[in-house]
LOZA-835047 format. One record per residue (C-alpha): y, z, x. Coordinates in Angstrom, 2 decimals, decimal comma. Each point is the difference from the previous one (the first is absolute). Layout:
<recs>
{Y->Y	Z->Z	X->X}
...
</recs>
This chain:
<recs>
{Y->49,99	Z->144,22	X->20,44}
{Y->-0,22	Z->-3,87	X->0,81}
{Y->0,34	Z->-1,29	X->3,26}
{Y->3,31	Z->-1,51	X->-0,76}
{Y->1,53	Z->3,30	X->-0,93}
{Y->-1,42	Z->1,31	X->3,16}
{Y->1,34	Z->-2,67	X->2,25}
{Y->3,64	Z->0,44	X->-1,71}
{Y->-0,36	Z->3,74	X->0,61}
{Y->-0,72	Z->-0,67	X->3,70}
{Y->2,74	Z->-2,32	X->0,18}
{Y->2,42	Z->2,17	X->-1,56}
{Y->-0,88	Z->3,07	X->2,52}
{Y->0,83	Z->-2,41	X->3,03}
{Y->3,30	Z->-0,71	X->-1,67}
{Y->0,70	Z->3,49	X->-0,83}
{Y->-0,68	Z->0,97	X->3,26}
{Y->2,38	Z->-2,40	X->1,20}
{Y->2,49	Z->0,79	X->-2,41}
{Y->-0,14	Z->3,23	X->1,25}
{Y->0,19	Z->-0,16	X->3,35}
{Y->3,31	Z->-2,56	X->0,12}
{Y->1,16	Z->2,66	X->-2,58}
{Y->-0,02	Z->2,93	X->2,16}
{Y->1,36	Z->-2,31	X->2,89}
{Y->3,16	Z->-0,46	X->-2,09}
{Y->0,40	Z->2,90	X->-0,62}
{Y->-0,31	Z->1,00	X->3,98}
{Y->3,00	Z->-3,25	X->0,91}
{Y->2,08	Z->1,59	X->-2,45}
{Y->-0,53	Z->3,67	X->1,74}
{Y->0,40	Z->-1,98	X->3,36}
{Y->3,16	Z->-0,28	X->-0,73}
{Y->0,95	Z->3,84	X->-0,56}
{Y->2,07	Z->2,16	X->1,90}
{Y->-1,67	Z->0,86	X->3,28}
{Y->-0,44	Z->4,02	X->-0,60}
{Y->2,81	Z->2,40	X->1,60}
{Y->-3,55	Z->1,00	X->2,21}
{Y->-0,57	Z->-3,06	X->1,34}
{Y->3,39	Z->-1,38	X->0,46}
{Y->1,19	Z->-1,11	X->3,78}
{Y->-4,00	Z->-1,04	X->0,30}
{Y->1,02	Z->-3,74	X->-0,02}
{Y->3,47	Z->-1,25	X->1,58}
{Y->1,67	Z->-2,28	X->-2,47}
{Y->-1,54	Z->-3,13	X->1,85}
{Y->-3,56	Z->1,36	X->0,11}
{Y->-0,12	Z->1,06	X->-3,22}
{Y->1,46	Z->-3,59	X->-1,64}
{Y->-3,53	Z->-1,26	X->1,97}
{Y->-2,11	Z->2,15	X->-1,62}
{Y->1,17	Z->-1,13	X->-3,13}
{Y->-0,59	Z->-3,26	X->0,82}
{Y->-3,54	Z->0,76	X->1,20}
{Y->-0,85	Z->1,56	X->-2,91}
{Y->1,53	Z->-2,65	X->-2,36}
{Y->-2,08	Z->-2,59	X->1,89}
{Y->-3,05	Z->1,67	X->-0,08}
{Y->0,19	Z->0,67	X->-3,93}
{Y->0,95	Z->-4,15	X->-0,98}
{Y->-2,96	Z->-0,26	X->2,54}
{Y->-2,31	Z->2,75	X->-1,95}
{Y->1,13	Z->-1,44	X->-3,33}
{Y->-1,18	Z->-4,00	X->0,97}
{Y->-3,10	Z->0,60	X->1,87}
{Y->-0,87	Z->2,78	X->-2,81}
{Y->0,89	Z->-2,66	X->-3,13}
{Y->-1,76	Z->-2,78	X->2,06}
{Y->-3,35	Z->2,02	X->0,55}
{Y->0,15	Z->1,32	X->-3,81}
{Y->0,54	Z->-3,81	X->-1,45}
{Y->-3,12	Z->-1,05	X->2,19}
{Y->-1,85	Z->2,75	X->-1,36}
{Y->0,68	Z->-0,48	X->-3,63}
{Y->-0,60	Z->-4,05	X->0,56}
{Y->-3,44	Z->1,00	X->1,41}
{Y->-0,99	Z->2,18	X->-2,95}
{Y->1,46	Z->-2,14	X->-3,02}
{Y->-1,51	Z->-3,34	X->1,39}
{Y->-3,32	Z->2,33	X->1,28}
{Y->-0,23	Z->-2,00	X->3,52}
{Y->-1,54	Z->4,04	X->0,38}
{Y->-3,26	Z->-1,00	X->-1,69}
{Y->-0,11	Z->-4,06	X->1,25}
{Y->0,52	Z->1,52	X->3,49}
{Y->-3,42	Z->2,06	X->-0,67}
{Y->-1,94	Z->-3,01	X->-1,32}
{Y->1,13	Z->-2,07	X->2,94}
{Y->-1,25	Z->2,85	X->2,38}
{Y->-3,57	Z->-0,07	X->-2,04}
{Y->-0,31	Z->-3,24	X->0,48}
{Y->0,13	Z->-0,04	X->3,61}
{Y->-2,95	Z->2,98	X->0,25}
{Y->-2,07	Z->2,07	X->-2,66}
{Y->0,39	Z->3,18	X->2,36}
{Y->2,02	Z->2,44	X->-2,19}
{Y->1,10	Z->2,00	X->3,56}
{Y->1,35	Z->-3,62	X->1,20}
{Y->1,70	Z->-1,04	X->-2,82}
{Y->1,48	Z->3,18	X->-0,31}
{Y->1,43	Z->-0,59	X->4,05}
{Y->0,73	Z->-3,52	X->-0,76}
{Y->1,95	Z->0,70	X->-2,96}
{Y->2,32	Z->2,49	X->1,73}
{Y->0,14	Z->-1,67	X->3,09}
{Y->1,62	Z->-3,01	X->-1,99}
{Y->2,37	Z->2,87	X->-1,90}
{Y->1,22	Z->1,24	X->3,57}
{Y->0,25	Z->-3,24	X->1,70}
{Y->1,78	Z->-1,19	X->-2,83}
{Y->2,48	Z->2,89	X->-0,20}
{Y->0,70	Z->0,10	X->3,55}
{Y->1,30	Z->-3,53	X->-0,07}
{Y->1,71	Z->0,21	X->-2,49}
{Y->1,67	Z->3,54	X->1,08}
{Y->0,26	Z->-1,25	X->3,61}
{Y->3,85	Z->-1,62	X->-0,80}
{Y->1,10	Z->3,49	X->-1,28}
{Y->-1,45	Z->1,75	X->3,25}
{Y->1,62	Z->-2,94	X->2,39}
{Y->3,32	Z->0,57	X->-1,95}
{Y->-0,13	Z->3,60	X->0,45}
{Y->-0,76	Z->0,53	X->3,21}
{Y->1,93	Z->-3,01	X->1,51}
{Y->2,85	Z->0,11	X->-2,20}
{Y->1,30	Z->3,43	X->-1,86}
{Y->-1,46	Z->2,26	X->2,82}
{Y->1,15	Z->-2,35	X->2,98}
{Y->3,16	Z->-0,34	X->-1,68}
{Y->0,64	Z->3,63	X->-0,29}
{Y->-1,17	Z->0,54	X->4,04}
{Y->-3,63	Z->1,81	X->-1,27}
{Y->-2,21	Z->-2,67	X->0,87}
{Y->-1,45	Z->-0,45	X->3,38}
{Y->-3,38	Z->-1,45	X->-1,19}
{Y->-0,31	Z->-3,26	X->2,03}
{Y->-1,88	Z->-3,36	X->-1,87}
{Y->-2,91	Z->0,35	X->2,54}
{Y->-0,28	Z->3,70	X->-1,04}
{Y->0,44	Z->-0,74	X->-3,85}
{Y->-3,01	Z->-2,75	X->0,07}
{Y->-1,81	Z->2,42	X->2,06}
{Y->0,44	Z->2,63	X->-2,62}
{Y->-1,09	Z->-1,75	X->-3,15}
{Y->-2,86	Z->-1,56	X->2,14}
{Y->-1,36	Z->3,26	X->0,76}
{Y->0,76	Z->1,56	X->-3,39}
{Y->-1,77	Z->-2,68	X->-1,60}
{Y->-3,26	Z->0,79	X->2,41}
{Y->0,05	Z->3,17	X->-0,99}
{Y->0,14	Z->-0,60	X->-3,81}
{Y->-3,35	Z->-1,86	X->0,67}
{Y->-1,89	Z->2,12	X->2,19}
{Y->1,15	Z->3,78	X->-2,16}
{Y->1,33	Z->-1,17	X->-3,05}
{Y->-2,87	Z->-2,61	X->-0,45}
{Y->-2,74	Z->1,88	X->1,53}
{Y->1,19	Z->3,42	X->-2,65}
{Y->-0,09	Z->-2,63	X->-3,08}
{Y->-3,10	Z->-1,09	X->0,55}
{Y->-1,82	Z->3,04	X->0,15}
{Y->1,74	Z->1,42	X->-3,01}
{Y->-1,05	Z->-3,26	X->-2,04}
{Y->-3,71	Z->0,47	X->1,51}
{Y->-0,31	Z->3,94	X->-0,79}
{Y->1,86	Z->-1,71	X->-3,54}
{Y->-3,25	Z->-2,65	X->-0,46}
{Y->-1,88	Z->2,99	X->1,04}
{Y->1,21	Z->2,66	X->-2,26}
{Y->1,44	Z->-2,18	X->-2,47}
{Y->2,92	Z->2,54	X->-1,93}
{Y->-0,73	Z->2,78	X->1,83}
{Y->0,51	Z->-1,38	X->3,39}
{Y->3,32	Z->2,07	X->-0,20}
{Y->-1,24	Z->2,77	X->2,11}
{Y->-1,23	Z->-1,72	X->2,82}
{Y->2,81	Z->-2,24	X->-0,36}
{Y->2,15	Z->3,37	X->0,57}
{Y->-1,90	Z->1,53	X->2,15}
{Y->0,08	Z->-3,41	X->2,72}
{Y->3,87	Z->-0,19	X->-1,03}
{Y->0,86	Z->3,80	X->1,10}
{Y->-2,27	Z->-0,55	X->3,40}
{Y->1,93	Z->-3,10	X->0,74}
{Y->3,20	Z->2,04	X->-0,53}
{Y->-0,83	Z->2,86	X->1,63}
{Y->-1,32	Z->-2,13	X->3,23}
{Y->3,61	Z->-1,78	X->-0,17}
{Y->1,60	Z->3,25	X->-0,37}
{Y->-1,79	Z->1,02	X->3,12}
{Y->0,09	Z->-3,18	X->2,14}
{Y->2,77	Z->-2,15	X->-1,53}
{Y->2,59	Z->0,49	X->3,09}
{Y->-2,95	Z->-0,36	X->2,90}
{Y->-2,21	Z->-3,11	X->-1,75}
{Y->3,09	Z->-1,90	X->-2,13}
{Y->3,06	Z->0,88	X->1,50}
{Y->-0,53	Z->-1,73	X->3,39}
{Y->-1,05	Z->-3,50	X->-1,48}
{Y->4,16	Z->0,29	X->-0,45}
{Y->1,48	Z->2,65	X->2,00}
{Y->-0,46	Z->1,23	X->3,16}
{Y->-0,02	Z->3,70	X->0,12}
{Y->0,40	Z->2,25	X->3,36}
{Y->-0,19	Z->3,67	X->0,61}
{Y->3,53	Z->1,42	X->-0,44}
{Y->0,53	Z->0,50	X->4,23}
{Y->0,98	Z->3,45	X->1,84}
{Y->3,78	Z->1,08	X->-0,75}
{Y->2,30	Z->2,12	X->-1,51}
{Y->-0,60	Z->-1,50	X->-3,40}
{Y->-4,30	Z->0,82	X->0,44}
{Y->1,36	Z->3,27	X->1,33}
{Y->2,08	Z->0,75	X->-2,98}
{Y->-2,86	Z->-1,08	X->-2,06}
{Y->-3,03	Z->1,95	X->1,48}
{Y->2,87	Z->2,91	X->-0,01}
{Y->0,37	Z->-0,47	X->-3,67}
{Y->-3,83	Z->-0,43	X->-0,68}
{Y->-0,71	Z->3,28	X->1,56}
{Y->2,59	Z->1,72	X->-2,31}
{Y->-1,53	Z->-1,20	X->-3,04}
{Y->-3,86	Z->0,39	X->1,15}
{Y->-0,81	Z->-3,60	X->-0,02}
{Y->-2,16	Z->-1,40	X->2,06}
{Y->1,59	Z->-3,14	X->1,54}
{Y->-1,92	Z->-2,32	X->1,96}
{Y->0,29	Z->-3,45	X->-1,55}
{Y->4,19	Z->-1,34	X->0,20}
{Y->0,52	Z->-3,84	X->0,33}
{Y->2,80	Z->-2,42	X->0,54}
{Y->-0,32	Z->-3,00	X->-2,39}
{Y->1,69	Z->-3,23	X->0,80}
{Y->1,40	Z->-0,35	X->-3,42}
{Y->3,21	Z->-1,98	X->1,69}
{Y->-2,38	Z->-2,81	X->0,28}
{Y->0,69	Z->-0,88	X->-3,65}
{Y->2,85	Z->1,92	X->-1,22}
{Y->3,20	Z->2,23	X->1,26}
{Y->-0,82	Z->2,85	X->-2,74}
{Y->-1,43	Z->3,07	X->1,35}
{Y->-2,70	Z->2,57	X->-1,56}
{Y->-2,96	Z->1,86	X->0,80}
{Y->-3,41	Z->1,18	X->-1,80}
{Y->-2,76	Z->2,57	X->0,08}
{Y->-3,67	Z->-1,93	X->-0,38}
{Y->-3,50	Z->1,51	X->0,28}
{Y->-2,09	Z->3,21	X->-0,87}
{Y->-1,16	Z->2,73	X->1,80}
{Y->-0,05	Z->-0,93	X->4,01}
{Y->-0,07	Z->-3,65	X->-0,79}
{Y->4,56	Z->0,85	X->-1,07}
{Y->2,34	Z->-1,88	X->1,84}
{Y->3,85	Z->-0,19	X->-0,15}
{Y->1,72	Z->-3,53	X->0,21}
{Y->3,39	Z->0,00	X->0,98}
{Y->1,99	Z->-3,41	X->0,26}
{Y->1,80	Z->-0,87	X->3,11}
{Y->3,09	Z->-0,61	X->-2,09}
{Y->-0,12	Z->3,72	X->-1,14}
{Y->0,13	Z->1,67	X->3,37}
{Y->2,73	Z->-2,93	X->0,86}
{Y->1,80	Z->0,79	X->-2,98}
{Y->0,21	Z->3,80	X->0,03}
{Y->0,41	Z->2,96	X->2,18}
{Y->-3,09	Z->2,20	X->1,41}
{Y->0,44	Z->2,50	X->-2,47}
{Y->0,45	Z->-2,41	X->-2,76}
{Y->-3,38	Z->-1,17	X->1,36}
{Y->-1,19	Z->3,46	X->-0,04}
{Y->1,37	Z->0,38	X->-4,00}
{Y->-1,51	Z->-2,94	X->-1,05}
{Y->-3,48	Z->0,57	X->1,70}
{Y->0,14	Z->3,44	X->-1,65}
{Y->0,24	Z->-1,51	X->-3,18}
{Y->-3,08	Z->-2,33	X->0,38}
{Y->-1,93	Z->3,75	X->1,34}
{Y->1,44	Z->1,77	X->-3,06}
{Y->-2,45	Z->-2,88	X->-1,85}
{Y->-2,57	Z->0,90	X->1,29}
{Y->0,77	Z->4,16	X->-0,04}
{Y->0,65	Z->-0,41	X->-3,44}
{Y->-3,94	Z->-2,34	X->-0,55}
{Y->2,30	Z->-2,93	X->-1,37}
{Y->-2,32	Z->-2,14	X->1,06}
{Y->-3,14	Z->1,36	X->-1,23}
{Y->1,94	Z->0,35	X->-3,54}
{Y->0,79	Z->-3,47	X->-0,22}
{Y->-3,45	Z->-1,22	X->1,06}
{Y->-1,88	Z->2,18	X->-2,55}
{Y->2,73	Z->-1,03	X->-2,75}
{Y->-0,24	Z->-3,56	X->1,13}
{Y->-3,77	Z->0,25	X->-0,16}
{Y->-0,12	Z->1,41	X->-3,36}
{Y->2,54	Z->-2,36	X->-1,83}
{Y->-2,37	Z->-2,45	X->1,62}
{Y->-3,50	Z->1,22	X->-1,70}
{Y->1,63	Z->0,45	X->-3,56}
{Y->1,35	Z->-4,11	X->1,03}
{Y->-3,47	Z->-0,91	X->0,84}
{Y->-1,73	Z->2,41	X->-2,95}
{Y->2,06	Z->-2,23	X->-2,34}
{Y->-0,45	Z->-3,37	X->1,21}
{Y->-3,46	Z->0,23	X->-0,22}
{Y->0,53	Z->0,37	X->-3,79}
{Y->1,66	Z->-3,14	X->-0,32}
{Y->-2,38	Z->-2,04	X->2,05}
{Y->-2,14	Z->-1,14	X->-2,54}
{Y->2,60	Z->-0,98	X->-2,54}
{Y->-0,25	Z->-3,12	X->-1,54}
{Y->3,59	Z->-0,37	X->-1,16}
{Y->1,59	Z->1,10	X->3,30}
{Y->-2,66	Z->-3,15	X->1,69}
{Y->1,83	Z->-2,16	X->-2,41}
{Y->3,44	Z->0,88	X->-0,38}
{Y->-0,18	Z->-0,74	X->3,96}
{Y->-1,42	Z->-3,42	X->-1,12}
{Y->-3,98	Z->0,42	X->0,52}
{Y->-2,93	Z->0,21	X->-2,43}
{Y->-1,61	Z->3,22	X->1,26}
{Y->0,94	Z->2,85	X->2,02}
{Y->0,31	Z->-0,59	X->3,93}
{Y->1,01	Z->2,72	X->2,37}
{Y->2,98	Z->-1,74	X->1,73}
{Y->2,06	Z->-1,01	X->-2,96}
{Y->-1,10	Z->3,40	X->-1,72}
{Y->1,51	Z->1,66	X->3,13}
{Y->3,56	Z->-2,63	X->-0,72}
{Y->0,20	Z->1,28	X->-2,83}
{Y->-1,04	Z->3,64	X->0,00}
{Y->2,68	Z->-0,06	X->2,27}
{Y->3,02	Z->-0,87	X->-1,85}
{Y->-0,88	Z->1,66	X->-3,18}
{Y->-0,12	Z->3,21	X->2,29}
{Y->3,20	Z->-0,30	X->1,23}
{Y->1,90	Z->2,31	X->-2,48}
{Y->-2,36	Z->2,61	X->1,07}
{Y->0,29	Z->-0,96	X->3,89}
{Y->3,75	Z->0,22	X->-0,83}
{Y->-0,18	Z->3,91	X->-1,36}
{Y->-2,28	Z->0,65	X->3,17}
{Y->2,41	Z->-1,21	X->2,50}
{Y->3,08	Z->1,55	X->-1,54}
{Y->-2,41	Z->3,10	X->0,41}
{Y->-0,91	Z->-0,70	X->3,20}
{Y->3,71	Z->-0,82	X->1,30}
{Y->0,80	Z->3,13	X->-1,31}
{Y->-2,45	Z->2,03	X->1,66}
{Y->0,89	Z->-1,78	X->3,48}
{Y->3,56	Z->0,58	X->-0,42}
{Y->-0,62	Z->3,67	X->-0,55}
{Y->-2,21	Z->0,33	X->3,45}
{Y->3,28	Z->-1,90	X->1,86}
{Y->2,15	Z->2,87	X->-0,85}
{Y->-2,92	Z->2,47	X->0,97}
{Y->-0,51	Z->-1,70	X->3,81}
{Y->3,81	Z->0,26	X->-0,21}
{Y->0,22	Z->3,29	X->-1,18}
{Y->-2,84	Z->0,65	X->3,10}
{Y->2,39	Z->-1,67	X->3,06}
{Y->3,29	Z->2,05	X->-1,51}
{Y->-2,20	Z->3,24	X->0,11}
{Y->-0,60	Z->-0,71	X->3,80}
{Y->3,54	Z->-0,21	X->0,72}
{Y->0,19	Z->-3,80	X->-0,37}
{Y->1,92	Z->-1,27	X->-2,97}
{Y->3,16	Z->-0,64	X->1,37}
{Y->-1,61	Z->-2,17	X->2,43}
{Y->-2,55	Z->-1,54	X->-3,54}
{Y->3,45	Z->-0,73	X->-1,70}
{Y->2,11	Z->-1,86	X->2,98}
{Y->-3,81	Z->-1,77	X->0,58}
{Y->-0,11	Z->-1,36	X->-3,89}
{Y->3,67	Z->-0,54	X->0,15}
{Y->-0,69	Z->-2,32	X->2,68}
{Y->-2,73	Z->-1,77	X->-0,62}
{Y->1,37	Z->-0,76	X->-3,58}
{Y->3,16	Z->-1,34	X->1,41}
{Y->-2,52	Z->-2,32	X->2,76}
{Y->-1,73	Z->-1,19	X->-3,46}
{Y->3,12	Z->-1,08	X->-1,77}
{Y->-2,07	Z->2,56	X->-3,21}
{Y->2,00	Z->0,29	X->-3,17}
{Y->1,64	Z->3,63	X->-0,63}
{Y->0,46	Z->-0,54	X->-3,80}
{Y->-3,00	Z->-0,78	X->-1,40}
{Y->-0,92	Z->0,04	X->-3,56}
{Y->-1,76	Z->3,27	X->-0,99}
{Y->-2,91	Z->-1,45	X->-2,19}
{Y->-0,15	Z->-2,74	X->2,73}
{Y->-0,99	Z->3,04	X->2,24}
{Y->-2,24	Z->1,25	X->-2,15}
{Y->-2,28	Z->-3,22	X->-0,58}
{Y->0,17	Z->-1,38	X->3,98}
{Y->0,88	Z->2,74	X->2,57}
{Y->-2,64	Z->2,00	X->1,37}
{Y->2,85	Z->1,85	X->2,07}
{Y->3,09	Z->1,76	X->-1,39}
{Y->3,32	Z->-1,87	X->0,44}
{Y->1,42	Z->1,34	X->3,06}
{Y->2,85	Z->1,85	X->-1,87}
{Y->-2,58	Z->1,90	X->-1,46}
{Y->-1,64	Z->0,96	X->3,02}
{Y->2,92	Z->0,81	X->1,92}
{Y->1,23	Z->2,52	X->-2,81}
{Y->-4,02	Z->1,77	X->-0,33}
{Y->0,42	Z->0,36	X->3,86}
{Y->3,04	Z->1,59	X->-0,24}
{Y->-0,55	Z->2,06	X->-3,02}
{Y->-2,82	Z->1,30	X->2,48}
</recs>
């Protein structure tokens, strides 16, 4: 295979991709504008629910732009390979392949960020403030990307490096290392994500003594967990939307709840909703995803390093001999059908272990109080009740709430 055919190949998987996605978004407008099931009707007054289909008409011209804007960039960067000039200009400047390597990506991000940063302004500022969501402040939002870009240096550059070190070290089979420093660094931000990340952007506090602590401890001791670790985050900082989220391993798990949650709902909603995120971890939810993540990771990593040393790949991407950062460009795009199959998979799989932490609350007496709590929070987040069922399929990692209302009640 030439180079030329290679390039056209990659080009045509970024379309398809494309193609596919604003494929499966028509077809989730057109379902937007179904019927609202018998189940779910009264959920949205007449007024309300005219917003939310606003909202989510905004949100898919939005999706459909920024999506067509970032794929045109793309394909102008691979037919004209800037790719491959980027990598010579990065050479030029230092002979050290880890430097280059940091240099080169560091241009990629910087570059992307500016040119995304009008899409994130818009968003924020405009569709979510419109719609009442946003309370991020400008001070806040600069503060944000300031600190996310700080820590894309200091983890994300600091993890690339050593994987192209243990890669000049190993040469093809630096995939094992590579996996084995990948799964440490994701099991240490499994473990420590909410006490080391979190509070460079949230502050987090001990959920105080009351009846809702009560009514949790109460429900703990029911279901023999062992509850030491609830916090209050100060998601209302940035948005009115409301959630909450089981993190860690072992003693090092902690469960988030947002302020807007225990604004938005009753105690024993609360209660329903935190037995959900302990039916996770009942269930090992998140010990299944990390070992599936992990090994979808080594068979990614097993087959990179097969394609590392290929000369037509080096030039399709517009170089003369194989280089690990525009290997790893395109490696990644030509994997995408098969990262596609894995996430519909993995979507799957997660959707499944939502109805068994719901299926866990309604056996503790709780799903009444799980269905007025998703009820709720759906109406609070303006979510579409109609959506398409591939569309499901390919992007939700949760079951539509009509589906989880009727598995709760079929229980």
């Amino acid at each position: 295979m030439s180079s030329t055919t290679l390039l056209i190949i990659i080009m045509a998987i970024v379309l398809a991709e494309y193609l596919l996605s604003e494929w499966l978004s028509f077809r989730n407008s057109k379902s937007s504008k179904l019927p609202v099931p018998q189940q779910l009707e009264g959920l949205y007054d007449a007024e309300k629910y005219e917003k939310q289909q606003r909202y989510f008409r905004v949100n898919s011209r939005f999706s459909f732009v920024s999506s067509t804007f970032s794929t045109i960039v793309m394909l102008l960067l691979l037919s004209t390979q800037l790719f491959g000039e980027l990598y010579e200009y990065c050479s030029s400047i230092t002979t050290h392949i880890i430097a280059v390597n940091i240099i080169f990506f560091g241009i990629i991000l910087i570059a992307s960020d500016i040119t995304t940063l009008p899409f994130q302004i818009y968003e924020t500022f405009v569709i979510e403030e419109r719609f009442g969501f946003n309370k991020t402040t400008v001070k806040t939002f600069i503060g944000d990307k300031i600190k996310s870009l700080f820590l894309t240096i200091i983890l994300g550059g600091g993890l690339l490096s050593l994987i192209v070190w243990l890669y000049t070290l190993l040469g093809t089979n630096f995939w094992w290392a590579a996996f084995c420093v990948a799964i440490s660094f994701s099991l240490v931000m499994s473990m420590f994500y909410s006490q080391l990340i979190v509070p460079l952007f949230n502050k987090q506090t001990p959920l105080p003594e009351g009846e809702l602590r009560d009514e949790i401890n109460e429900f703990a001791q029911r279901a023999g967990f062992k509850i030491t670790n609830i916090y209050v985050i100060d998601g209302s900082k940035r948005t009115t939307k409301a959630n909450a989220y089981f993190t860690g391993l072992g003693k090092k798990k902690r469960i988030v709840l947002y302020d807007t949650l225990i604004e938005e709902l009753t105690t024993k909603e609360v209660v329903a909703v935190l037995a959900h995120e302990i039916g996770h971890y009942k269930k090992r939810h998140t010990l299944q995803n990390f070992f599936m993540s992990g090994l979808a990771m080594l068979i990614q990593l097993y087959i990179l390093s097969l394609t590392l040393t290929n000369v037509t790949m080096a030039e399709a991407m517009g170089a003369s001999e194989p280089v690990f950062a525009l290997s790893l460009i395109a490696f990644g795009i030509l994997y995408t059908p098969v990262d596609l199959l894995t996430g519909l998979f993995m979507n799957s799989v997660s959707r499944r272990a939502e109805y068994q932490a719901d299926d866990f609350a309604a056996k503790y007496g709780l799903g009444e109080e799980l269905i007025t709590s998703l009820k709720k929070l759906s109406v609070k987040s303006l979510s579409n009740l109609t959506p398409d069922k591939l569309y499901v399929k390919f992007y939700y990692s949760h079951p539509t709430l009509l589906q989880r209302i009727l598995a709760i009640k079929k229980d």
